[in-house]
C-alpha positions in Angstrom: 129.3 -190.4 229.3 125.9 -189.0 228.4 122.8 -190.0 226.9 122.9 -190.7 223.0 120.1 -191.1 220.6 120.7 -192.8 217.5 118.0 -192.0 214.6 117.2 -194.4 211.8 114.5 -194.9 209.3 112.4 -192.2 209.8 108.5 -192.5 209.7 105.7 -190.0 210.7 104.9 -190.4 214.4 103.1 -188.3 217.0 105.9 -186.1 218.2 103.7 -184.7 221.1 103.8 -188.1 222.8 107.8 -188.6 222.6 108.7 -185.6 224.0 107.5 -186.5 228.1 109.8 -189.6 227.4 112.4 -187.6 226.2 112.3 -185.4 229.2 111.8 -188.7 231.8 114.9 -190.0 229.9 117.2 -187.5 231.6 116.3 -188.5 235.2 118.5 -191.1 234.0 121.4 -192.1 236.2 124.8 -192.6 234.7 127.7 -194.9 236.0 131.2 -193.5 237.6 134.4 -194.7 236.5 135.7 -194.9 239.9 133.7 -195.9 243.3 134.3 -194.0 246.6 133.0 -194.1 250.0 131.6 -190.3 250.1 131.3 -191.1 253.9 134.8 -191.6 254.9 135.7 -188.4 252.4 133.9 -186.4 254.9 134.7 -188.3 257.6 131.6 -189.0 259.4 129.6 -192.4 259.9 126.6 -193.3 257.8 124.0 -192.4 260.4 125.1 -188.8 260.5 122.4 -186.1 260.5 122.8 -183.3 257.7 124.4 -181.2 260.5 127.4 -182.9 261.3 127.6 -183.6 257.3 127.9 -179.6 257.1 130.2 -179.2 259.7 132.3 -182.2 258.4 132.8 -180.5 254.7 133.3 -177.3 256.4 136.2 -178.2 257.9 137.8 -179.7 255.1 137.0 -177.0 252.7 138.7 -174.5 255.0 141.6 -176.7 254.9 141.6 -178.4 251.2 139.9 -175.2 248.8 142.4 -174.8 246.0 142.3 -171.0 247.3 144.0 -172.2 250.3 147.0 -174.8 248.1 147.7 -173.0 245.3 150.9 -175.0 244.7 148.5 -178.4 244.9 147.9 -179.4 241.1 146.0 -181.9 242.8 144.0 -179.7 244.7 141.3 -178.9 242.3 140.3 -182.5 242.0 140.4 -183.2 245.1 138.2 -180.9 246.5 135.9 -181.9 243.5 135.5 -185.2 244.8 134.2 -183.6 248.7 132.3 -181.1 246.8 130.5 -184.2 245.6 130.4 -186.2 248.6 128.5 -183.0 250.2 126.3 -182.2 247.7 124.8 -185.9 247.8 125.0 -186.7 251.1 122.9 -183.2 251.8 120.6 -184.1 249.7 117.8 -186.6 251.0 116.8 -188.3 248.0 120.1 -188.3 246.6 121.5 -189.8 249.0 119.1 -192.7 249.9 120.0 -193.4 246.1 123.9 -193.6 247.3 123.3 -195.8 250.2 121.5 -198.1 247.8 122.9 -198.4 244.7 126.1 -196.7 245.1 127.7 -193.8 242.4 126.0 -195.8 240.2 122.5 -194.6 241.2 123.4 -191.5 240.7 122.5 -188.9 238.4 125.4 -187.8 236.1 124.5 -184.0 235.4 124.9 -183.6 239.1 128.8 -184.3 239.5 129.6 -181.6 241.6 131.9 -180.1 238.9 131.4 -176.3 240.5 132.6 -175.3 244.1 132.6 -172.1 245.9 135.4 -169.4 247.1 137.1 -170.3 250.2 135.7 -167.0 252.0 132.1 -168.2 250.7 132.9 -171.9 253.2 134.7 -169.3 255.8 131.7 -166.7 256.4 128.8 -167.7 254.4 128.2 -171.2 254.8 126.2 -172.9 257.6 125.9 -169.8 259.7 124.2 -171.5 262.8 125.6 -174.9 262.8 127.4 -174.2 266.0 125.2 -172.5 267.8 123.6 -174.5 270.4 120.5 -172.8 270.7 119.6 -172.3 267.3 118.3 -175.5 265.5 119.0 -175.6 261.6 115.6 -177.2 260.2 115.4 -178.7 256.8 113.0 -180.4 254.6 112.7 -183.5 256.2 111.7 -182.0 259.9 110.5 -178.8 259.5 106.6 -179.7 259.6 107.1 -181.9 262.6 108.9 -179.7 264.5 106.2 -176.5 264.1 103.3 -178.8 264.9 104.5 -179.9 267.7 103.0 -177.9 270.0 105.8 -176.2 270.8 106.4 -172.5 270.1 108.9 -172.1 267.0 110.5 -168.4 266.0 112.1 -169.4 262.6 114.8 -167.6 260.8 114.5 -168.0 256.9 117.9 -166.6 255.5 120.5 -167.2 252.6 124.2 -167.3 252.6 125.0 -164.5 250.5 122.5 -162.4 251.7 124.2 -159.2 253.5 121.1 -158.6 256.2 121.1 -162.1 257.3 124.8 -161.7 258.3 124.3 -158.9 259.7 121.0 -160.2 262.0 123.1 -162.9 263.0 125.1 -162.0 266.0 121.9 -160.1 267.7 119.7 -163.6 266.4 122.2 -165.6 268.8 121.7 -163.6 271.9 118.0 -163.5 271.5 118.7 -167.0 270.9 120.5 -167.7 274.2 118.0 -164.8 276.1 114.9 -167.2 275.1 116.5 -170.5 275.0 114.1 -173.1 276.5 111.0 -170.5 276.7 110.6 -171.1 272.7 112.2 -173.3 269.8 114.7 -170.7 268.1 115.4 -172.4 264.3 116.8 -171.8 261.1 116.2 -172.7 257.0 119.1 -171.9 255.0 116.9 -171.3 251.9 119.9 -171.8 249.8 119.5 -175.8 251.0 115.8 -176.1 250.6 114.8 -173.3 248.8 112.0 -175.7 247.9 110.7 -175.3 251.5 111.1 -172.0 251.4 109.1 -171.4 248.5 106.4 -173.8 249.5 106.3 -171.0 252.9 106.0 -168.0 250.7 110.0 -167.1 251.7 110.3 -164.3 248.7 113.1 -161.9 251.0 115.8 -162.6 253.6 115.7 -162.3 256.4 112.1 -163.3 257.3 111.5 -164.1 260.6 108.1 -165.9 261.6 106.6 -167.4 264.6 105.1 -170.6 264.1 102.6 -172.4 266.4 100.6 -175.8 265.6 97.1 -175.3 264.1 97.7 -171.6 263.6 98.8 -169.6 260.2 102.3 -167.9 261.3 103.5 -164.6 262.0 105.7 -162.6 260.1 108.0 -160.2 262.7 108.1 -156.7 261.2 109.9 -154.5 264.0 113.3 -153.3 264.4 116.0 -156.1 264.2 117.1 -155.8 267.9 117.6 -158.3 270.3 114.7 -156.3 272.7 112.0 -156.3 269.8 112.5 -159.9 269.0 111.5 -160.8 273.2 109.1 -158.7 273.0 107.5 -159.7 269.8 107.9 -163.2 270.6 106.6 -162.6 274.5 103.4 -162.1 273.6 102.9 -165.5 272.3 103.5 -167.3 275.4 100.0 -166.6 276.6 100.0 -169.1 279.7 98.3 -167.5 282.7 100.5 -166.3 285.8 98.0 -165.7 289.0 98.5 -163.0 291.1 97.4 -164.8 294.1 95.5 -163.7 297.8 93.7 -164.3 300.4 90.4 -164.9 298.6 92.0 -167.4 296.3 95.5 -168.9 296.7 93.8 -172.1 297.9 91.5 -172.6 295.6 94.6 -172.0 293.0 96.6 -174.8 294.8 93.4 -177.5 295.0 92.6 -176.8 291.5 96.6 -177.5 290.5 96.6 -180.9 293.0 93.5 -182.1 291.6 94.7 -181.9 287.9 98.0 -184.0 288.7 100.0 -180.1 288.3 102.4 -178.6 290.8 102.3 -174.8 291.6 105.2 -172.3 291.1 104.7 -169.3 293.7 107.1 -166.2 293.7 106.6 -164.0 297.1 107.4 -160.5 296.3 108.4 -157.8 299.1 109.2 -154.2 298.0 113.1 -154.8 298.7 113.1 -157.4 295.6 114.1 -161.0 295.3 111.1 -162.6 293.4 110.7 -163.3 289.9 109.9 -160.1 287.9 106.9 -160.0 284.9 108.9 -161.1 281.8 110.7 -164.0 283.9 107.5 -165.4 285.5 105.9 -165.2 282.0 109.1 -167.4 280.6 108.6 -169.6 283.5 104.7 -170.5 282.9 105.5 -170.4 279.4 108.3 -173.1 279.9 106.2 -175.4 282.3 103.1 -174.9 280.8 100.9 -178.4 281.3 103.1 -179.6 285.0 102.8 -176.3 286.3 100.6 -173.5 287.4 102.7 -170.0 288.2 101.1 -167.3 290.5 103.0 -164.3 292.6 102.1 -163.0 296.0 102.3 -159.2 297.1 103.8 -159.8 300.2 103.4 -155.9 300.8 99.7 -155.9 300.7 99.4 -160.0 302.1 102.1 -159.8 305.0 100.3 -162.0 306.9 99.4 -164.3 303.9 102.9 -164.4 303.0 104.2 -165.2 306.8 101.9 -168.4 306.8 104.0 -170.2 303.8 106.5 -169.0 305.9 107.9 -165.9 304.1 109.1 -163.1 304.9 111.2 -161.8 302.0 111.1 -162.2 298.6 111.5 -166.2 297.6 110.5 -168.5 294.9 108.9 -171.7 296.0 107.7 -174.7 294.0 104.9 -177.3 295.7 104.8 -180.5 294.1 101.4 -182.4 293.6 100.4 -183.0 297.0 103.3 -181.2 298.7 103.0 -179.1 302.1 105.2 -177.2 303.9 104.5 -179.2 307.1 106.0 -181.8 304.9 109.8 -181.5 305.5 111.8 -181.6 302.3 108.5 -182.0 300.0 108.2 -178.5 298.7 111.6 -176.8 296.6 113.0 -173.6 297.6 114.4 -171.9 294.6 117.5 -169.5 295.4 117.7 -168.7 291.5 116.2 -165.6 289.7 117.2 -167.4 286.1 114.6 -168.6 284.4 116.6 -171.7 282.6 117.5 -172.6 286.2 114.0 -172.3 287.9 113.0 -174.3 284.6 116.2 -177.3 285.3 115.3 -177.3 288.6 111.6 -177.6 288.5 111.5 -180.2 285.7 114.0 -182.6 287.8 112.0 -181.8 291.0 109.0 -183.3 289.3 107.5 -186.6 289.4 109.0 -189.0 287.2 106.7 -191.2 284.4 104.5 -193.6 285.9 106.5 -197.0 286.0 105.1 -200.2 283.9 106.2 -203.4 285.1 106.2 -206.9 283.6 103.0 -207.1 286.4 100.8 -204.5 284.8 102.0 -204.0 281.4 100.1 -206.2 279.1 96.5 -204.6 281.0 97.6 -201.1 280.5 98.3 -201.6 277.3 95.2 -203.5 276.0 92.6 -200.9 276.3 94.4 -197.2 276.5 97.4 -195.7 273.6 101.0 -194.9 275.5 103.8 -193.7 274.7 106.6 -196.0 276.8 110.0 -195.2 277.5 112.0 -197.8 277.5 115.6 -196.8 279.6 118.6 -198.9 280.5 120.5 -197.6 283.7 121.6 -194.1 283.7 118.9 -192.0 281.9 119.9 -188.9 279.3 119.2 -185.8 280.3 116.6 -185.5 277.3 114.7 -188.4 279.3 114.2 -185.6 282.0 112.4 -183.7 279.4 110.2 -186.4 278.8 108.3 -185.7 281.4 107.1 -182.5 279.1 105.2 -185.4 277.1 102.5 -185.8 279.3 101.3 -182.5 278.7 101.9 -182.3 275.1 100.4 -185.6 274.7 97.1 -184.8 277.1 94.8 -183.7 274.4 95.9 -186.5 272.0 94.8 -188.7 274.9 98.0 -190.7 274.8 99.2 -191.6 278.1 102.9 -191.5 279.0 105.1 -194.0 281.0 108.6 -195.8 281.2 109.8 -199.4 281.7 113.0 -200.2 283.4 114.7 -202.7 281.4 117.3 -203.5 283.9 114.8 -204.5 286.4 112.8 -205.9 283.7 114.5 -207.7 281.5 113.1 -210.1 280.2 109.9 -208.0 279.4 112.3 -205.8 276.9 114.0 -208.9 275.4 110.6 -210.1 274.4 109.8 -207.5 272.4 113.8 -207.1 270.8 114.4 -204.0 273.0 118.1 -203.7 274.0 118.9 -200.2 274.0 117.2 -196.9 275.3 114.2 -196.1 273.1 110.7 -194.9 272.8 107.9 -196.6 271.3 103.9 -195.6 271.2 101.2 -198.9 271.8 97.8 -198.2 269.9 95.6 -199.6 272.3 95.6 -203.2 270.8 97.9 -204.8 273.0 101.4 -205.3 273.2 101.6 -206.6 269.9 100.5 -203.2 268.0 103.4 -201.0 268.4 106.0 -199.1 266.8 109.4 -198.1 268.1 110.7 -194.3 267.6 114.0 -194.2 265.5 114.2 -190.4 264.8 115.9 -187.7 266.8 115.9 -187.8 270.2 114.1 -184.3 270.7 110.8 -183.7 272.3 109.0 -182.3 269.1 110.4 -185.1 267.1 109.0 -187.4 269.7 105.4 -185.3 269.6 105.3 -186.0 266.2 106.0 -189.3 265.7 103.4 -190.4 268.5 100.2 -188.5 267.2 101.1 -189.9 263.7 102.0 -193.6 264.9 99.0 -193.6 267.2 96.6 -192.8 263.6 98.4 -194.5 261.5 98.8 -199.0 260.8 102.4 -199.5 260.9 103.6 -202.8 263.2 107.4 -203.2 264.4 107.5 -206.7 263.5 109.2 -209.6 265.4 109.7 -212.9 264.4 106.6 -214.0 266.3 104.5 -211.8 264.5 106.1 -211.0 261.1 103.3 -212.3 258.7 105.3 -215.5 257.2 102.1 -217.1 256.6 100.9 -213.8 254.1 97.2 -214.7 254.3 96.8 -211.5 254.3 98.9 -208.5 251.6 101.6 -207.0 254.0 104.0 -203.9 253.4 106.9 -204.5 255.1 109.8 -202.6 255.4 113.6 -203.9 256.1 115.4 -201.5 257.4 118.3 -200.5 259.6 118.1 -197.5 262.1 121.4 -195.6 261.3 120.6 -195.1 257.6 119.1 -191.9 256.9 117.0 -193.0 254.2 115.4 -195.4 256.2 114.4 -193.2 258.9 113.3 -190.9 255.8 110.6 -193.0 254.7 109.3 -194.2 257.9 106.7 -191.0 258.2 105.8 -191.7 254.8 105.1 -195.7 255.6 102.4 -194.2 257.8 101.3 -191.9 255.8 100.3 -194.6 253.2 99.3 -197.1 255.9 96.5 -194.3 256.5 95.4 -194.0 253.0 95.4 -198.3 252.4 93.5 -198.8 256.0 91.5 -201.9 255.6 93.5 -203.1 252.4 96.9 -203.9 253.5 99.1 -203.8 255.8 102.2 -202.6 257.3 105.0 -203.5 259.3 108.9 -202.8 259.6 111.6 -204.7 260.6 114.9 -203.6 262.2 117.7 -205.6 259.9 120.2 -204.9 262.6 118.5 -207.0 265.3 117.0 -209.7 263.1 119.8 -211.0 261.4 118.3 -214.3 259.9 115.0 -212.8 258.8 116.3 -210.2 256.7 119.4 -212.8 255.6 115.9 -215.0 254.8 114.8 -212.7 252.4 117.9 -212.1 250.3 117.8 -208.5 252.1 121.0 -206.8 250.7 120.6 -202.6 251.4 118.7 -201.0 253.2 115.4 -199.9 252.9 114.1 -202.5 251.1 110.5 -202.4 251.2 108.4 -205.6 249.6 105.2 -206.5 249.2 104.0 -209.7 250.3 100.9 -210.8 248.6 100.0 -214.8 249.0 102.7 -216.4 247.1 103.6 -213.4 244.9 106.7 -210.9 246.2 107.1 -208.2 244.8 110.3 -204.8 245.7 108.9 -201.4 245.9 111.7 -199.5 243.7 110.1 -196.4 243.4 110.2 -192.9 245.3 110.4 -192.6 249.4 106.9 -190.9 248.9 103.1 -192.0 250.5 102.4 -191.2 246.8 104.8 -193.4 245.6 103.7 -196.2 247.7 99.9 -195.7 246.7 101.1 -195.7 242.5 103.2 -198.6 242.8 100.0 -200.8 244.8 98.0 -199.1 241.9 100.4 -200.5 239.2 100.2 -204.1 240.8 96.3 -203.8 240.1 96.4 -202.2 237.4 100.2 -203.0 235.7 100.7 -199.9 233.5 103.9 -201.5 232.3 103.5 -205.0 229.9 106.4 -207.5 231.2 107.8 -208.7 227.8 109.6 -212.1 227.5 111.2 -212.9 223.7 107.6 -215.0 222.8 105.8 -211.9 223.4 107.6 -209.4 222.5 107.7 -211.0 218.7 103.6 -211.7 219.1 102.7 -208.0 220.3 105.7 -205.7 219.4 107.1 -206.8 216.1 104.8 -208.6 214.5 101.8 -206.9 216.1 99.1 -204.9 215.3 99.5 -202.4 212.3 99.3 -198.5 214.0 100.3 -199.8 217.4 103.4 -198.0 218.8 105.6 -199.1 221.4 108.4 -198.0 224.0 110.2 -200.7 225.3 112.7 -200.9 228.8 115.7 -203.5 227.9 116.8 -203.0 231.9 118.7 -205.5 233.9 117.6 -206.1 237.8 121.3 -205.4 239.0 121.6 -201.9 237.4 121.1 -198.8 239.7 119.8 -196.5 237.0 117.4 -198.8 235.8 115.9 -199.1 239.0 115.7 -195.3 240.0 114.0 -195.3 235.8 111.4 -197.5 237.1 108.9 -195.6 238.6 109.1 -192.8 236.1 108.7 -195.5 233.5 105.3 -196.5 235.5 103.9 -193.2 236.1 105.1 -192.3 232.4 102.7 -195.7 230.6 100.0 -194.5 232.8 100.3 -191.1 231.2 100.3 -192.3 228.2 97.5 -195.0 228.4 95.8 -195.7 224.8 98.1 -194.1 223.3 101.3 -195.8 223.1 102.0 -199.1 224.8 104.8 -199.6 227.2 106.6 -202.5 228.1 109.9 -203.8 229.8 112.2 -207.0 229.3 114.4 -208.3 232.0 118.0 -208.8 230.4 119.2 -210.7 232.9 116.6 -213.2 232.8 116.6 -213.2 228.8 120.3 -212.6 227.9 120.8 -214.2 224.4 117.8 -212.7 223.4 118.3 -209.1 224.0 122.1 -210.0 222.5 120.2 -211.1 219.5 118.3 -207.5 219.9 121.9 -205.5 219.6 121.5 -204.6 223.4 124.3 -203.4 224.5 123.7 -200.8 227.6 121.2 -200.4 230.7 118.8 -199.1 230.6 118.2 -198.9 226.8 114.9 -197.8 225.5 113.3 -198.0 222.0 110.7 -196.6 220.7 109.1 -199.2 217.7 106.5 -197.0 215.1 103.5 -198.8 214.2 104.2 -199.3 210.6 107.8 -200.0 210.7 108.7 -202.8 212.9 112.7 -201.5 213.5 113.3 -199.3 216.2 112.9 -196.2 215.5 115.2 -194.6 218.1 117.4 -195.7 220.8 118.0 -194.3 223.7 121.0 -195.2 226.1 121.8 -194.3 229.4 125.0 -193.9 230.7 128.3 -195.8 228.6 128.7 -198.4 226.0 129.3 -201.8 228.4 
């Protein structure tokens, strides 16, 4: 299989412009002999995260490398075939090109025909994918995660490099000594080494700290677990009070009155309170719930006595909370600071409750992010209540519904499982439900760019049926990774065609007959609805993408050919004119991943060559009568000689 070009009569042409379709003619994609489910090969289910895809293949190349069954014959091609599975299913794009179209979609110079060594699998490969604390970033969340809000101290290392091996036991215990007081992550730059060069990543290791709005900081010191706290201590800048007479109730007024609580450690010369670094983790941890301040119970004995103290303690007060209050302040018997944090966060408030009662008037006027639950709640619900303050500035308020006690409201807007969704202060109409990770900085994200941006989950009471207006709409299902891929990029594009069109998604797996309405057969399918025309976005999972293919329907780049005007305008038209023609068929996968780099390729080459397409399905006998014999085939008609010049097949003779 390959492609083949086939010259016949020569005639002078202008080289210069054949040679970008020459080199948009190997994005090609070729068809597979045999079709396999790459997802059972690893053994995982389609909605897997690129993590569990790593650890899958890693266990079976430990088990199945030819280095380990030398007296397999079979072995070699065997392990080719997981080798391939991997290496698409990693990949984002290539892999939304699986999902859709099959091996078929895929491009044949990348048939996984190289593996590694069995000790490269054993030592070298995904190096933190079972540590707990260390979160493996790629392409697809790393700039959502480090403008979160949250503090991120990023490793940037490569497999084979000897230094990142030997930083990695000392990187997990600073990982498990900072765990919840920053975001400890991870790139393997061998996996998106187009990330890494896009951060300036020119050695391994390189360690940076990363905060939102701020350019990041490369760590230079000694690669010791005490020089990495300390380097990354000084970032966590939230106050701690030392607190006295003159001002400890001011301190607690001013927390009450902003809805915070108030962490105080009482500290006696014999020990037992919170020392420097650990109240520093603390603040830094709670930062926007609560205010942390220690007493000198040495020098304020008699302060100390009247919260009723008198050795070193830890005490948390609750907005509102008093001691004369029996049971309404916490007494921390802990000196950890992941357990001061657990016990703190559970201790706190919960969201403010929305009820079928008040929920269409706090929704009409003011942007929330809602929290939809069903019975017993995750412990990553508990960290929602971390939202509110990350959310303050953005001026998105935070809340939950109980769908068990209110049913009905969650079954009128198709809500039948735990999930987050952000209303844009137009009613409860305007929203759009969360279907990435369930992680606060993934949640972050996803509300300050839902909240900007004009995407609608759609409904069957509101999906636009009636199409007065151009719509975007998206079918998609929730478990497939490409879907979830191009949801940021929906918005992105909603942005940028404010006004113009708009958007809307709609979740396959919950409306059945819709999508079954529209003929919708894998997932995403993404069509635009303009009056009575339809038309099926086939290009990239890209806002860029979006915006050229809305360009191309006002402006079509690409002539649609049928067999009357092909003869008019290719061969019997003007004298001079040349012209590359598309013989595709609908039904082919690498005709449809050829589309948009046919588009963006006439627009390059506007006035200079014209470019045009025929539908072989639609016009069979004709392009039999044109000695088509393969899709997608392209040929390339001179201006003074009406014969193709070249032609230019993808994939085998069918």
């Amino acid at each position: 299989m390959g492609h083949r070009v086939v010259t016949g009569v020569q005639q002078p042409r202008p080289i210069q412009l054949i040679l970008p379709l020459v080199l948009l003619v190997i994005l090609l994609a070729a068809v597979w002999a045999e079709s396999q489910d790459y997802y059972k090969l690893l053994g995982v289910s389609r909605e897997a995260m690129t993590r569990e895809i790593r650890q899958a293949f890693k266990k079976l190349a430990l088990t199945m490398h030819p280095d380990k069954t030398p007296g397999d014959p079979s072995a070699h091609e065997k392990f080719l075939q997981v080798n391939r599975a991997y290496e698409v299913l990693k990949d984002e794009d290539l892999r939304k090109k699986y999902d859709k179209y099959g091996e078929k979609g895929l491009d044949e110079q990348q048939q996984g025909g190289r593996y590694e060594s069995w000790n490269y699998y054993r030592y070298d490969f995904g190096i933190y994918d079972d540590d707990d604390e260390i979160i493996t970033l790629d392409s697809g969340d790393f700039d959502s995660a480090v403008n979160s809000g949250e503090i991120w101290f990023i490793n940037f290392y490569f497999p084979r490099c000897s230094h990142c091996h030997q930083l990695a036991p000392t990187w997990r215990e600073f990982a498990k000594e900072m765990d919840g007081v920053i975001r400890i992550g991870a790139v393997n730059c061998g996996d998106n080494n187009h990330l890494c060069r896009r951060k300036g990543i020119n050695s391994y290791p390189s360690l940076f700290i990363y905060r939102a709005e701020q350019k990041p900081e490369k760590f230079n010191g000694e690669r010791s677990k005490d020089s990495l706290v300390h380097f990354s201590m000084q970032f966590i800048t939230t106050t701690v009070t030392q607190l006295w007479q003159g001002n400890v109730f001011n301190e607690i007024e001013s927390a009450f009155s902003l809805g915070l609580g108030l962490l105080i450690t009482f500290c006696f010369d014999t020990g037992d309170c919170l020392e420097p670094r650990t109240r520093q983790k603390v603040a830094g941890m709670l930062d926007g719930l609560v205010k942390v301040g220690w007493m000198n119970c040495t020098s304020e004995e008699q302060l100390c006595g009247s919260f009723q103290v008198t050795s070193g303690a830890t005490i948390f007060f609750p907005p509102g909370s008093s001691l004369d209050q029996q049971g309404s302040v916490l007494w921390l018997n802990t000196l950890d600071s992941k357990e001061i944090y657990n016990q703190v966060i559970n201790h706190l408030p919960d969201l403010q409750l929305l009820t079928s009662d008040n929920f269409q008037s706090k929704l009409a006027h003011h942007r929330w992010l809602v929290s939809f639950t069903f019975r017993d709640r995750s412990p990553a619900t508990i960290e929602y209540k971390k939202l509110q303050a990350f959310l303050r500035n953005d001026h998105i308020q935070v809340s939950r519904v109980d769908c068990i006690a209110d049913s009905e409201l969650c079954k009128s807007l198709y809500i039948d499982k735990p999930c987050v969704a952000v209303f844009k202060g137009l009613g409860i109409n305007d929203f759009e439900i969360h279907h990435g990770k369930d992680v606060l900085y993934n949640i972050v994200g996803f509300a300050r760019d839902s909240v900007h941006a004009h995407v609608t989950t759609l409904r069957p009471d509101n999906f636009p049926s009636d199409r007065k207006e151009p719509w975007l709409v998206d079918f998609f299902a929730p478990w497939c990774p490409p879907c979830r891929a191009l949801l940021p990029e929906l918005r992105k594009a909603s942005i940028q065609l404010s006004g113009r069109m708009k958007f809307g998604t709609l979740d396959c797996t919950i409306h059945h007959n819709l999508c079954s309405m529209y003929n919708i057969q894998a997932y995403p399918t993404t069509v635009l609805f303009n009056g009575s025309s339809v038309h099926e976005y086939e290009g990239q999972h890209s806002a860029d993408g979006i915006l050229e293919f809305i360009q191309d329907l006002v402006h079509p780049s690409v002539v649609v050919l049928d067999p009357s005007s092909f003869t008019e305008r290719v061969k019997d038209g003007l004298e001079g004119s040349i012209w590359l023609v598309d013989f595709y068929a609908p039904w082919c996968g690498p005709c449809q991943v050829l589309i948009p780099e046919w588009r963006r390729m006439a627009r390059l080459l506007s006035g200079q060559i014209l470019v045009g397409s025929v539908d072989c399905q639609r016009f069979q006998s004709f392009c039999q009568s044109q000695n088509v014999r393969a899709y997608p085939e392209i040929r390339l008609y001179p201006g003074k000689s009406r014969k193709p010049d070249h032609y230019i097949v993808a994939g085998r003779r069918i």
